[in-house]
ZADO-1210 file (C-alpha; in nm, 4 decimals, padded with zeros to 6 digits):
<atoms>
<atom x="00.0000" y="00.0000" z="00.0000" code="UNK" pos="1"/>
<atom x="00.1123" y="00.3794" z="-00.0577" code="UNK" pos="2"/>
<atom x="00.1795" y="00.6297" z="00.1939" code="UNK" pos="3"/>
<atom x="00.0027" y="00.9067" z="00.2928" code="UNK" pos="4"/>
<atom x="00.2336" y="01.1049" z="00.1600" code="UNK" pos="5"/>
<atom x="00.2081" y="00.9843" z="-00.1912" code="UNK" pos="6"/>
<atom x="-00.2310" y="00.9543" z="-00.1225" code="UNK" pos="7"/>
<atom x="-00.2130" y="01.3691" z="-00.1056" code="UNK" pos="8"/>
<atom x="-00.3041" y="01.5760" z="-00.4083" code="UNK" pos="9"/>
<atom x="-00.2115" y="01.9288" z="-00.4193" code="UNK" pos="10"/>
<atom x="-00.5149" y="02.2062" z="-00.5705" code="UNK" pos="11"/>
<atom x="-00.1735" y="02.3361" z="-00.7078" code="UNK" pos="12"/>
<atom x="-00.0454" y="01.9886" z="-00.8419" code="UNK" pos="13"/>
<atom x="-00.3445" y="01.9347" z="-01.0104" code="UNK" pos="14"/>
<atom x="-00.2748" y="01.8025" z="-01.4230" code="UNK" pos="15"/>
<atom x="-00.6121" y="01.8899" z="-01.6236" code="UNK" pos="16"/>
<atom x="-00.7614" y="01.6828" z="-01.9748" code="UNK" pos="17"/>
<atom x="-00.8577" y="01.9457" z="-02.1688" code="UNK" pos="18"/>
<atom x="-01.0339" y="01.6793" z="-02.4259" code="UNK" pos="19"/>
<atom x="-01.1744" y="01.4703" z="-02.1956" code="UNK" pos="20"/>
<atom x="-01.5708" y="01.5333" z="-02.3334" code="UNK" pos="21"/>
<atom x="-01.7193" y="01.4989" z="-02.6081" code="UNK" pos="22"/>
<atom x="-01.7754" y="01.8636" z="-02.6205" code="UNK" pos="23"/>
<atom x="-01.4021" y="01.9639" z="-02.6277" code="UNK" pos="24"/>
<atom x="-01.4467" y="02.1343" z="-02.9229" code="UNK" pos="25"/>
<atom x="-01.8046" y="02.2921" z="-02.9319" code="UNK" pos="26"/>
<atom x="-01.7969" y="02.6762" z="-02.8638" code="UNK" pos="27"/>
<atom x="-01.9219" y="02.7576" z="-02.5128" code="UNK" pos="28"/>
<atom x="-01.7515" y="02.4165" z="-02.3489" code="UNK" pos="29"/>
<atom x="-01.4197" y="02.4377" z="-02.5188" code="UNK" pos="30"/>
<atom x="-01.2504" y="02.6018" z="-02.2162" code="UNK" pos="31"/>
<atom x="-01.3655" y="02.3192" z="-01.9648" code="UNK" pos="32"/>
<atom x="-01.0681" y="02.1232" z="-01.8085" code="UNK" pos="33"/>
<atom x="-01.1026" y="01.7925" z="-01.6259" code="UNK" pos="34"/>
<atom x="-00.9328" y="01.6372" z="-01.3374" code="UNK" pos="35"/>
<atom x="-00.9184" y="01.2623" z="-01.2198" code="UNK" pos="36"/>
<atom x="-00.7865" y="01.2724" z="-00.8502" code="UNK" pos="37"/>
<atom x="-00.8998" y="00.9358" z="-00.7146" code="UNK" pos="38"/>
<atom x="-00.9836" y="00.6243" z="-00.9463" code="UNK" pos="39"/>
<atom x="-01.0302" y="00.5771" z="-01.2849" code="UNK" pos="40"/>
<atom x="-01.2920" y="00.8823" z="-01.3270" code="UNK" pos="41"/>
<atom x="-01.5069" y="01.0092" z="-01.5825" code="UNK" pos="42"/>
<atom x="-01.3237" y="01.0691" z="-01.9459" code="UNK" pos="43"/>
<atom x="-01.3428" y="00.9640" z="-02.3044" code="UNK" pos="44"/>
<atom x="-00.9710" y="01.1006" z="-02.3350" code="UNK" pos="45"/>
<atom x="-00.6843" y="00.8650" z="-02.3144" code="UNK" pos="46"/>
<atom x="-00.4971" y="01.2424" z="-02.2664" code="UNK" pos="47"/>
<atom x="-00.6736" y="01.1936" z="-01.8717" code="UNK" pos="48"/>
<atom x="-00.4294" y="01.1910" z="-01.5850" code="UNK" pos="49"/>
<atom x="-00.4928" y="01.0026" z="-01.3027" code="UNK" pos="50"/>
<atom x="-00.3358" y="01.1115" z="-00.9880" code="UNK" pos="51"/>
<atom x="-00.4172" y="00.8286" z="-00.7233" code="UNK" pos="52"/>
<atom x="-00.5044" y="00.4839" z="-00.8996" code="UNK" pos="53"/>
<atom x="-00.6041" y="00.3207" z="-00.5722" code="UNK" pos="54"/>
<atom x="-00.9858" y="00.1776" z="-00.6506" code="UNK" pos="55"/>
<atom x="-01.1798" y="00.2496" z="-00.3496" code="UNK" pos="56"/>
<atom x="-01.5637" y="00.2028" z="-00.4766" code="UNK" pos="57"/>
<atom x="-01.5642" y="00.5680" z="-00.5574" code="UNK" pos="58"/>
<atom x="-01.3824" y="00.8268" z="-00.7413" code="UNK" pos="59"/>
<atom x="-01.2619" y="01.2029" z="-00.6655" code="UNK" pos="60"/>
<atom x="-01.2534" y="01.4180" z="-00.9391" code="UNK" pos="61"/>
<atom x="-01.3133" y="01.8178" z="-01.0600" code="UNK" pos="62"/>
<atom x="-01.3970" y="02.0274" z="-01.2971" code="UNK" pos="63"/>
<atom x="-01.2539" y="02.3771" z="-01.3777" code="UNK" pos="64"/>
<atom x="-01.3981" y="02.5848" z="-01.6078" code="UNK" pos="65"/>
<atom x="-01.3511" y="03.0025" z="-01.7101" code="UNK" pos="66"/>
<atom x="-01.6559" y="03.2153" z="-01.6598" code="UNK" pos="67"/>
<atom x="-01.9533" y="03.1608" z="-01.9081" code="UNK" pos="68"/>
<atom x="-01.8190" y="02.7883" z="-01.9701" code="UNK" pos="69"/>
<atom x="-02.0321" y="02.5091" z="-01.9522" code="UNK" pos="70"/>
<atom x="-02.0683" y="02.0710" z="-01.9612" code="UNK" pos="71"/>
<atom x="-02.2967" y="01.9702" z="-02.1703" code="UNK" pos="72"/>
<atom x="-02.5834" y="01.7868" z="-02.0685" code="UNK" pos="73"/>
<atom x="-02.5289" y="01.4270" z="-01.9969" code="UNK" pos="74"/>
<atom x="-02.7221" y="01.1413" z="-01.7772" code="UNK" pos="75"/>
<atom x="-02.5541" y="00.8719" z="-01.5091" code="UNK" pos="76"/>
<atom x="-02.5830" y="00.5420" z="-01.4388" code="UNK" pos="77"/>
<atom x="-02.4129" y="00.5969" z="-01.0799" code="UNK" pos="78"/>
<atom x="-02.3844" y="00.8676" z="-00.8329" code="UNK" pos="79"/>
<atom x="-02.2495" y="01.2149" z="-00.9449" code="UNK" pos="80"/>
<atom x="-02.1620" y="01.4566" z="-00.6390" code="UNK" pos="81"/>
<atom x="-02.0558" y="01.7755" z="-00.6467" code="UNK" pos="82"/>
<atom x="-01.9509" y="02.0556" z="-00.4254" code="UNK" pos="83"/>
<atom x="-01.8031" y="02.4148" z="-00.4926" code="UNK" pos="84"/>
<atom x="-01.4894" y="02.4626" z="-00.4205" code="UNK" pos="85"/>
<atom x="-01.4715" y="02.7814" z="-00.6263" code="UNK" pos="86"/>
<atom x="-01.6606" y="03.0662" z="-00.7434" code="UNK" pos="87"/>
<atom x="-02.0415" y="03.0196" z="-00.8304" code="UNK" pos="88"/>
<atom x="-02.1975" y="02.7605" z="-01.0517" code="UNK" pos="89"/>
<atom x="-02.5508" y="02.7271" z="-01.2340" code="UNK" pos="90"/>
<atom x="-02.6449" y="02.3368" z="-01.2837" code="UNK" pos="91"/>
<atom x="-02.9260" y="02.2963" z="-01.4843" code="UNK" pos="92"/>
<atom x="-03.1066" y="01.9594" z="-01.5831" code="UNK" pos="93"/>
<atom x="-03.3724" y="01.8286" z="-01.8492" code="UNK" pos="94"/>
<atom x="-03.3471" y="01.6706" z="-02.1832" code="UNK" pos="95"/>
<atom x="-03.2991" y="02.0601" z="-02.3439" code="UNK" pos="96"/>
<atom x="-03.1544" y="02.1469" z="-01.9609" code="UNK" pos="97"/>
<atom x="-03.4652" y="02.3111" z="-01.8990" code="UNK" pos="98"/>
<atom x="-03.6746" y="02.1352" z="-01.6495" code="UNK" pos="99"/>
<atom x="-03.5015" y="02.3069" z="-01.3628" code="UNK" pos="100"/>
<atom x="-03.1543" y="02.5102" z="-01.2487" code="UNK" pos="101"/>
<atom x="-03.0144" y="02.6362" z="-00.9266" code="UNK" pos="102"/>
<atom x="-02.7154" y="02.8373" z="-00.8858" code="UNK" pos="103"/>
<atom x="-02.4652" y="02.6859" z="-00.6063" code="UNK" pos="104"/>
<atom x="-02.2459" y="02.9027" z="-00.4564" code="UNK" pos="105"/>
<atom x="-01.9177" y="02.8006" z="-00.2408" code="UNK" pos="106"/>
<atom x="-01.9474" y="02.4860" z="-00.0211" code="UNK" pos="107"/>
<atom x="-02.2476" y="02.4070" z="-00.1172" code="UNK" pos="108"/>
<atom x="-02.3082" y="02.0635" z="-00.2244" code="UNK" pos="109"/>
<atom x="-02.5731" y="01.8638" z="-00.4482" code="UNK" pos="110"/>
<atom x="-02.6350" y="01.5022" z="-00.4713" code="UNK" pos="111"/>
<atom x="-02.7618" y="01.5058" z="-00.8836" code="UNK" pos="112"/>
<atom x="-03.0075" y="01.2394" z="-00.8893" code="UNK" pos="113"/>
<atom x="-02.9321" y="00.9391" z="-01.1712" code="UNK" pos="114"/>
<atom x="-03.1014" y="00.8897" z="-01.4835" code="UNK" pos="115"/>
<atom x="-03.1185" y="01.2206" z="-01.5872" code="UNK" pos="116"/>
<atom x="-02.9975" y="01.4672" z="-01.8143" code="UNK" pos="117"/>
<atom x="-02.7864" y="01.7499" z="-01.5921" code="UNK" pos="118"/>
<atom x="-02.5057" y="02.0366" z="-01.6789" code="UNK" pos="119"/>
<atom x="-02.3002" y="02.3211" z="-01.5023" code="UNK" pos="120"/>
<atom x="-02.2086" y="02.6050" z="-01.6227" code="UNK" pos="121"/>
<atom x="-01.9724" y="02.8853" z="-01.4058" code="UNK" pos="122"/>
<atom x="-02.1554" y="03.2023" z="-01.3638" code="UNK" pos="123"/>
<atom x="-01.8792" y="03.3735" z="-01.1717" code="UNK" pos="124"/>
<atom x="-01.6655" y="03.6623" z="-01.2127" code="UNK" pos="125"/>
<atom x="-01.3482" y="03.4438" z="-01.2399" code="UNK" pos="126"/>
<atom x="-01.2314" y="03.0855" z="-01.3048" code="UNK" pos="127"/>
<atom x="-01.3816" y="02.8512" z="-01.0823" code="UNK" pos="128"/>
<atom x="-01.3591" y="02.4906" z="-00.9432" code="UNK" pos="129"/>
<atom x="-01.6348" y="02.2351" z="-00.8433" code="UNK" pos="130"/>
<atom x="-01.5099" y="01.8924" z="-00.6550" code="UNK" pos="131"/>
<atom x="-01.6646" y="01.5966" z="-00.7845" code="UNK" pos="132"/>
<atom x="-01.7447" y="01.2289" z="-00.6124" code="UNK" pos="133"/>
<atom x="-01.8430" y="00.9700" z="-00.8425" code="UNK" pos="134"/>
<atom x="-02.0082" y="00.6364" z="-00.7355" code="UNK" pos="135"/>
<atom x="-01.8678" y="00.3319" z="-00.8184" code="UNK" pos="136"/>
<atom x="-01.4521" y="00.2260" z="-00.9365" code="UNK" pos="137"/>
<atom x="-01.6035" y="00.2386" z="-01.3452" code="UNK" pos="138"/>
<atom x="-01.7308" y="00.5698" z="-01.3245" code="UNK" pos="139"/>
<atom x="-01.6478" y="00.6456" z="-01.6806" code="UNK" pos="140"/>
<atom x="-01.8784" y="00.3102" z="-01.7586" code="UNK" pos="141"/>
<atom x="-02.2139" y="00.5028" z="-01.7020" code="UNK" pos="142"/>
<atom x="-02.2240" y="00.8605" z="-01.9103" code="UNK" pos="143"/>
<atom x="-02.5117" y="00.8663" z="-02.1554" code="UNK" pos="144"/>
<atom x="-02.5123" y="01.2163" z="-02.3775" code="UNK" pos="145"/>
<atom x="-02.7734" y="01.3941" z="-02.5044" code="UNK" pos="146"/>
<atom x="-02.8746" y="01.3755" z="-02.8635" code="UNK" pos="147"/>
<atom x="-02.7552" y="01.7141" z="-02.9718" code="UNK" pos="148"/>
<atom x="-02.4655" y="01.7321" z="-02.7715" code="UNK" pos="149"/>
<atom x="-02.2942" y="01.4148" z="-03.0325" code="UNK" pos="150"/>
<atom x="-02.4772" y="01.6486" z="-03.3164" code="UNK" pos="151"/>
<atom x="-02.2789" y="01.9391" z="-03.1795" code="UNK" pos="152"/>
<atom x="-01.9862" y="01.7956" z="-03.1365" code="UNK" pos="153"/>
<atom x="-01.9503" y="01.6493" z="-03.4824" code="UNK" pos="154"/>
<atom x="-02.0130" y="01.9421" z="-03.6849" code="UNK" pos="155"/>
<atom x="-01.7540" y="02.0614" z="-03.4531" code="UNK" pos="156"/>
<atom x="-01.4743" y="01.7689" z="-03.5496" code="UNK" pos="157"/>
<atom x="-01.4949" y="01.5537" z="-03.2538" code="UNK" pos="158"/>
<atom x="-01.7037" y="01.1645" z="-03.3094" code="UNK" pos="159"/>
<atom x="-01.7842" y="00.9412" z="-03.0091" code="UNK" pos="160"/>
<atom x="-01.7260" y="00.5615" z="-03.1164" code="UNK" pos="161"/>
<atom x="-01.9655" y="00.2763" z="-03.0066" code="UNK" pos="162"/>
<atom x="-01.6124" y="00.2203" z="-02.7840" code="UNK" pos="163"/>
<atom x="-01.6661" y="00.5555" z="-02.5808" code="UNK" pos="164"/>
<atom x="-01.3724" y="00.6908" z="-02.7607" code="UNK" pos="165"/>
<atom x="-01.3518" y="01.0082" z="-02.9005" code="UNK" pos="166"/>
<atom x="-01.1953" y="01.0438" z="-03.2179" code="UNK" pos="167"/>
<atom x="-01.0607" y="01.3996" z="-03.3379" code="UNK" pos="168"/>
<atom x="-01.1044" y="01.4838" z="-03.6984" code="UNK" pos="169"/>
<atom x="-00.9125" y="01.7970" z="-03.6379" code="UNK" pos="170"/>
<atom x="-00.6078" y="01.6045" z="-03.5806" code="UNK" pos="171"/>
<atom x="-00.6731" y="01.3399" z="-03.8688" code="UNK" pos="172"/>
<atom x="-00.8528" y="01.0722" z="-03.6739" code="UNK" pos="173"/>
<atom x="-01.1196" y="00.8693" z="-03.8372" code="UNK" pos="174"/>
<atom x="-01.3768" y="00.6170" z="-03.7099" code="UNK" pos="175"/>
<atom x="-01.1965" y="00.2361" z="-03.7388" code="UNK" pos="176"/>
<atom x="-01.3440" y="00.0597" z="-03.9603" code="UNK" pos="177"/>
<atom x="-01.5057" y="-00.1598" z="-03.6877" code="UNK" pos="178"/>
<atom x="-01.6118" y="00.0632" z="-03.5022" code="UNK" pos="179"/>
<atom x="-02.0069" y="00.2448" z="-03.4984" code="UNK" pos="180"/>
<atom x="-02.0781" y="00.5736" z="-03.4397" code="UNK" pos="181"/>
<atom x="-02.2199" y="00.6093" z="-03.0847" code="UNK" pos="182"/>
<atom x="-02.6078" y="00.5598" z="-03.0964" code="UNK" pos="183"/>
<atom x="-02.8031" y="00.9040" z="-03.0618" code="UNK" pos="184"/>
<atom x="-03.0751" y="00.8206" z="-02.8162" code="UNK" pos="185"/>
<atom x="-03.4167" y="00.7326" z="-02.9862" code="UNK" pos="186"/>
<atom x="-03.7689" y="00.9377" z="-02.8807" code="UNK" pos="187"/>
<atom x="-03.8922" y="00.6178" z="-02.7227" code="UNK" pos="188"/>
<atom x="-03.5601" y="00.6179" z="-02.5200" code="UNK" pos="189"/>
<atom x="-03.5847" y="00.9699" z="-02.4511" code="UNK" pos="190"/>
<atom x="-03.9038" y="00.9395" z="-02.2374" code="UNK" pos="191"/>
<atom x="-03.7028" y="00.7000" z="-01.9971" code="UNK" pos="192"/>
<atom x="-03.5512" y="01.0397" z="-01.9053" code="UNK" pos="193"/>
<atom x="-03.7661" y="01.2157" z="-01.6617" code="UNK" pos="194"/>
<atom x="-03.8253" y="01.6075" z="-01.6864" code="UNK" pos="195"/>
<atom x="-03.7681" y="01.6692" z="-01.2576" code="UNK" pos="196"/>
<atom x="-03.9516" y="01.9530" z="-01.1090" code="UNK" pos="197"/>
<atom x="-03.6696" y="02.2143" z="-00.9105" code="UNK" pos="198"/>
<atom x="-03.8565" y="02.2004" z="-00.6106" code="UNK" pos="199"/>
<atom x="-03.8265" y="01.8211" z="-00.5895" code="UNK" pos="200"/>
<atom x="-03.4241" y="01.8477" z="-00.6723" code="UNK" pos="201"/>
<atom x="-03.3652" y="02.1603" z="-00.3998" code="UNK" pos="202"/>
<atom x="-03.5453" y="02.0268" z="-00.1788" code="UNK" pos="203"/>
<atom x="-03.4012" y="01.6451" z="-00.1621" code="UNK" pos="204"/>
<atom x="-03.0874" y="01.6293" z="-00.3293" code="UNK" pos="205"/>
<atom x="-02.8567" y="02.0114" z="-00.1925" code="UNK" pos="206"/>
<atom x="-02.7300" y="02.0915" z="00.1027" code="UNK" pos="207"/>
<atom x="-02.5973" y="02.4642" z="00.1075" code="UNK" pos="208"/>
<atom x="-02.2488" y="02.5417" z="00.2990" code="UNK" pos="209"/>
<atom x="-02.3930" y="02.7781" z="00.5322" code="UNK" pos="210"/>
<atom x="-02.6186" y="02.5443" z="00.6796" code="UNK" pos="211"/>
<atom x="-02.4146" y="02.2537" z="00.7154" code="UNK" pos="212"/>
<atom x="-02.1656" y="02.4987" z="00.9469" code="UNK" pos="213"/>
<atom x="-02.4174" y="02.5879" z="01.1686" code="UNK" pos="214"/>
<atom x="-02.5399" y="02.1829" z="01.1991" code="UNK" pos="215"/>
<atom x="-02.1954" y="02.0723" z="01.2310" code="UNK" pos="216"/>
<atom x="-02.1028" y="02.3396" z="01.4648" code="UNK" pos="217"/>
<atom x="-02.0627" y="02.0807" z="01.7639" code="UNK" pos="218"/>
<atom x="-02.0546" y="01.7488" z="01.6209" code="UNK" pos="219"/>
<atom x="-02.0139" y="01.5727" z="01.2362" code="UNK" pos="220"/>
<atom x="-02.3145" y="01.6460" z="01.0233" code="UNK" pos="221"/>
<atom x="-02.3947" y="01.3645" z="00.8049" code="UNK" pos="222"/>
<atom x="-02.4888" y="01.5202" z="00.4681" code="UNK" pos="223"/>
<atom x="-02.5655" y="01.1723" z="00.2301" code="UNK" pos="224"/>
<atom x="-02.6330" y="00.8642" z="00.3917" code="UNK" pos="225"/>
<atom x="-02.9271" y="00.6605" z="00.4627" code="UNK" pos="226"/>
<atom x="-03.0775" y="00.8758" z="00.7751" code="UNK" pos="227"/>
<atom x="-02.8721" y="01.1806" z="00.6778" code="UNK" pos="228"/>
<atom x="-02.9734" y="01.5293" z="00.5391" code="UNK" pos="229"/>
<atom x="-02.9447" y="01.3962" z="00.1420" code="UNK" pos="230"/>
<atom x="-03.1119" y="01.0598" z="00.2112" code="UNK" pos="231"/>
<atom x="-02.9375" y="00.8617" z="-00.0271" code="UNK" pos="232"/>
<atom x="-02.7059" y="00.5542" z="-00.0668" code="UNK" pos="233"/>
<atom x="-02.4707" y="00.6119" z="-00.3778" code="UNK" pos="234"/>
<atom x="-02.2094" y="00.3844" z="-00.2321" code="UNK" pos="235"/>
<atom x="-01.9960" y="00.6681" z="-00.0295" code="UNK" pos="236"/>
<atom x="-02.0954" y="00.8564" z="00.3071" code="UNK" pos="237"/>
<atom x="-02.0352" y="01.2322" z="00.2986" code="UNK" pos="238"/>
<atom x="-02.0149" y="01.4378" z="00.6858" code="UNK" pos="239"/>
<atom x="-01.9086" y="01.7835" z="00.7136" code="UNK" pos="240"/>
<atom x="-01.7037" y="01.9047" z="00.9886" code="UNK" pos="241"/>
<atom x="-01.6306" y="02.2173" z="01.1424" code="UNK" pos="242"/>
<atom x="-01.3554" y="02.4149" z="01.4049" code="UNK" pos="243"/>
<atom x="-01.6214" y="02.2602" z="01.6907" code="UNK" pos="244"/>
<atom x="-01.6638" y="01.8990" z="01.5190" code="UNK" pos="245"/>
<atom x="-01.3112" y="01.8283" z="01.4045" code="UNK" pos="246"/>
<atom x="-01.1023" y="01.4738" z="01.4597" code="UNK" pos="247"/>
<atom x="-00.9255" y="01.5732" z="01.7868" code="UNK" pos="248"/>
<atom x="-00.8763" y="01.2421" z="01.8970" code="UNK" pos="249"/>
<atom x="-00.7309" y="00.9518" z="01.5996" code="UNK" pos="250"/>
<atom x="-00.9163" y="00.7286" z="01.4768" code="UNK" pos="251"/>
<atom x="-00.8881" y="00.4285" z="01.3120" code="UNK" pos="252"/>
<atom x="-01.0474" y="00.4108" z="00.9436" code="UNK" pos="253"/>
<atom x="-01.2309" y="00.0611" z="00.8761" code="UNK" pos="254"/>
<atom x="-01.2895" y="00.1839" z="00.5399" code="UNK" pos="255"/>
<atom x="-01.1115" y="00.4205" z="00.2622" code="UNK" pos="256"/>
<atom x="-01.1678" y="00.7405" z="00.3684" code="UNK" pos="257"/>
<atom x="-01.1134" y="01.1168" z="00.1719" code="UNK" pos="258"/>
<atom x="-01.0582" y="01.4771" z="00.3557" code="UNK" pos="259"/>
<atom x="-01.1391" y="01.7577" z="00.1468" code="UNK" pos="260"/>
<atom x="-01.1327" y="02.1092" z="00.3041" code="UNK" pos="261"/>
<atom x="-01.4647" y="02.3173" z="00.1842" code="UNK" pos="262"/>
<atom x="-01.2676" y="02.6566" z="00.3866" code="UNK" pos="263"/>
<atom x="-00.9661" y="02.7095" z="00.5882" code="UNK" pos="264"/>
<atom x="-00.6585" y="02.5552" z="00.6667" code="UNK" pos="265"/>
<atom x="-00.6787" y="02.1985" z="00.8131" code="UNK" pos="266"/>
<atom x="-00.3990" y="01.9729" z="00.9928" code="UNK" pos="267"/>
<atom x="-00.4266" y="01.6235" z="00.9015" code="UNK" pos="268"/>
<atom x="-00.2309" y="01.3237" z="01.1095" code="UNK" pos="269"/>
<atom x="-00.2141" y="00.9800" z="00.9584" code="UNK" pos="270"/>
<atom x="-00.0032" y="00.7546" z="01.1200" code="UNK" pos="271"/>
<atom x="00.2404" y="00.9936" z="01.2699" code="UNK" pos="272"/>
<atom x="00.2521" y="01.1773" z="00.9627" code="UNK" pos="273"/>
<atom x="00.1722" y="01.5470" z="00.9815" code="UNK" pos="274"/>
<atom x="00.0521" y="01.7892" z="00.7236" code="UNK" pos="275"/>
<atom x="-00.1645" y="02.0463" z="00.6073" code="UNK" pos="276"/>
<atom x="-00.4836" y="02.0751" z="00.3941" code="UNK" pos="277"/>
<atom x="-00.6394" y="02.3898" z="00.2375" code="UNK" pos="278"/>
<atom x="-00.9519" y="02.4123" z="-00.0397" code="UNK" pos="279"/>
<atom x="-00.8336" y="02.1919" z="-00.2904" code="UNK" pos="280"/>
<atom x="-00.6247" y="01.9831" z="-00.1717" code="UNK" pos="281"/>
<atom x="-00.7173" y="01.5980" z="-00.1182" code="UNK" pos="282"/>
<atom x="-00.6309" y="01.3382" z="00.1081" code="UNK" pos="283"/>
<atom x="-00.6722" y="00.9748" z="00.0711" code="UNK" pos="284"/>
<atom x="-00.6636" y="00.7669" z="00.4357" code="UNK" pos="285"/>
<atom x="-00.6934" y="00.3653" z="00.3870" code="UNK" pos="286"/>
<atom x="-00.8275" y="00.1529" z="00.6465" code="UNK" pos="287"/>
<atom x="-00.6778" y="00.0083" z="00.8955" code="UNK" pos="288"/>
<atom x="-00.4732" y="00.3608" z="00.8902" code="UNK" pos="289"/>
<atom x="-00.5328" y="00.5782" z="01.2248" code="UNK" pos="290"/>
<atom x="-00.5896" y="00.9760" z="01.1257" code="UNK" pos="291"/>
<atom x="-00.6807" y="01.3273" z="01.3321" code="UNK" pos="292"/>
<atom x="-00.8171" y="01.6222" z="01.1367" code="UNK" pos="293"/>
<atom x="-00.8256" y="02.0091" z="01.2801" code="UNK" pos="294"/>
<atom x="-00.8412" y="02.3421" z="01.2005" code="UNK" pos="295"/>
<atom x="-00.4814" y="02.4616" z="01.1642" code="UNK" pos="296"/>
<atom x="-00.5283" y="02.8781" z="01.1876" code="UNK" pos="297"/>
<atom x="-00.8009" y="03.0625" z="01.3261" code="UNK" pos="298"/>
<atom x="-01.1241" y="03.2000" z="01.1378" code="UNK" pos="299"/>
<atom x="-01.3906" y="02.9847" z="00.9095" code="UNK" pos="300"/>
<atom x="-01.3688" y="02.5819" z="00.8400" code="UNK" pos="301"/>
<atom x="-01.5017" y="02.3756" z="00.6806" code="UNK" pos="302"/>
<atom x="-01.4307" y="02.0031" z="00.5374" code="UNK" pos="303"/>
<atom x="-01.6213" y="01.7088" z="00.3719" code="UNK" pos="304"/>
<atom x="-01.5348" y="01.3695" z="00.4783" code="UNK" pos="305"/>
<atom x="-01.6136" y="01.0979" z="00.2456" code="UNK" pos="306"/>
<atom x="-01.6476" y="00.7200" z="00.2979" code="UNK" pos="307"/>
<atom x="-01.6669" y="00.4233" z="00.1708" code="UNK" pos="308"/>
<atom x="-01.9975" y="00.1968" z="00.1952" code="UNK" pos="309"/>
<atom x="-02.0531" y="-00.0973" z="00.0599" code="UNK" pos="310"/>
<atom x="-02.3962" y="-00.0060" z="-00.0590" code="UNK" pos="311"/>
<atom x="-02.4225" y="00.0347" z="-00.4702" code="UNK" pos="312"/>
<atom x="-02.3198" y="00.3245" z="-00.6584" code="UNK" pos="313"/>
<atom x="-02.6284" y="00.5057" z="-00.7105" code="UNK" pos="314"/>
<atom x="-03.0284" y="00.4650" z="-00.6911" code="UNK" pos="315"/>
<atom x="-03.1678" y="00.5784" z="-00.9984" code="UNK" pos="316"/>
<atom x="-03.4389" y="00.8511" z="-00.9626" code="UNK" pos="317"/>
<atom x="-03.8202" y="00.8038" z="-00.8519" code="UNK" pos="318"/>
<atom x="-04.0121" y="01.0553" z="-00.8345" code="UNK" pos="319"/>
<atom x="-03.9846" y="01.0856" z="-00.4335" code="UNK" pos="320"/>
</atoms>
């Protein structure tokens, strides 16, 4: 097994895929840059770095995209998690993205429900930075795109294969010979995507930053779990913590855990070892491994804590 030390990802370390969608190429989500931090992740790139390989039945990722940047609309098989880590963020969902939209602002974190069609765009002022946790070790085995998105993107040079490759006719690439075109989704198939009503999305599946400090002011706030605030079961447990609910005393891990500061500084032991978090930065802690987390400098704090469960990696949605 790897250290801690080599289980630590730096915000500034941090190697983006800038062709890691389909929509690499198509004006308005050109600029978006991917990042695999834990796992295999989500790409149809073979360009994707991967900074931790470890499979532990969910993966870490982020996305980082200028102002007025968006992902296209896509659909899951398993969970899809996100929190912002920076600036402020419009995700919108729908077959034409449509049916609903929220803006999330810095901490704030939403559980997107499976099964149907989602995207994020950043409506800040300046590049920003949403942290991503992905259900399942194949998270890349689950993306389903919306019709006009593979439309867009070929009149823009890029073809998904049957494969989930992409293929880049701006370099020269061609389809193999024995390899399809990837299916666009029929009408009948369409309808298998629900249109979800925002008041049943805010109200089940977000959790916003400034609420989740004052819960966790005095003890771990579970945030999605089975009896937690997101009632879910996507195959990970997420708490927050705060300066009053931090990991004074170690303990031991019985399953992989990740630290990932929301705000402020945060001291991490593992095993003797000593070091210290900030918003960006992730830590990977394996079982049987014995860890402390606390605030390291005065003023605000936050972190998310996410574990492993052996639950599966995403419920698909219904209508609750």
């Amino acid at each position: 097994m790897s250290t801690i030390q080599n289980r630590i990802v730096r915000y500034g370390e941090l190697q983006p895929c800038k062709t890691a969608f389909i929509d690499a190429h198509t004006p308005g989500s050109d600029q978006k840059e991917n990042f695999t931090i834990i796992g295999g992740g989500v790409s149809e790139s073979p360009n994707q770095h991967v900074h931790i390989t470890d499979k532990i039945g969910f993966n870490i990722g982020a996305a980082g995209q200028p102002p007025k940047c968006r992902n296209s609309l896509h659909s899951h098989t398993t969970a899809e998690v996100f929190f912002v880590a920076k600036g402020r963020w419009r995700f919108f969902w729908g077959r034409y993205g449509t049916a609903g939209e929220f803006i999330a602002e810095e901490g704030d974190i939403f559980n997107i429900p499976t099964g149907i069609f989602r995207g994020f765009e950043n409506v800040g002022q300046d590049y920003g930075m949403i942290m991503s946790i992905l259900g399942g070790d194949d998270a890349g085995g689950g993306v389903t795109w919306a019709p006009q998105v593979i439309e867009d993107a070929q009149a823009h040079g890029l073809m998904l294969g049957e494969n989930g490759v992409l293929y880049d006719s701006k370099k020269g690439q061609e389809l193999p010979h024995n390899v399809r075109p990837m299916p666009l989704l029929t009408e009948d198939e369409l309808k298998a995507y629900p249109e979800v009503p925002v008041d049943a999305v805010i109200g089940t599946y977000v959790a916003r930053y400034w609420d989740l400090m004052a819960l966790a002011a005095d003890k771990p706030v579970q945030v999605i779990g089975e009896t937690a605030i997101i009632k879910d079961k996507p195959g990970f447990e997420v708490d927050f913590l705060t300066r009053g609910s931090a990991v004074t005393d170690p303990v031991t891990a019985d399953k992989p855990v990740v630290l990932m500061p929301a705000s402020g500084h945060w001291r991490i032991a593992v095993d003797g070892y000593e070091t210290t978090l900030s918003g960006g930065d992730t830590a990977l802690v394996m079982p049987g491994e014995r860890y402390g987390v606390v605030p390291s400098m005065t003023g605000q704090a936050g972190l998310y804590r996410i574990t492993a469960t052996d639950d599966p990696a995403g419920a698909t949605w219904t209508g609750a």
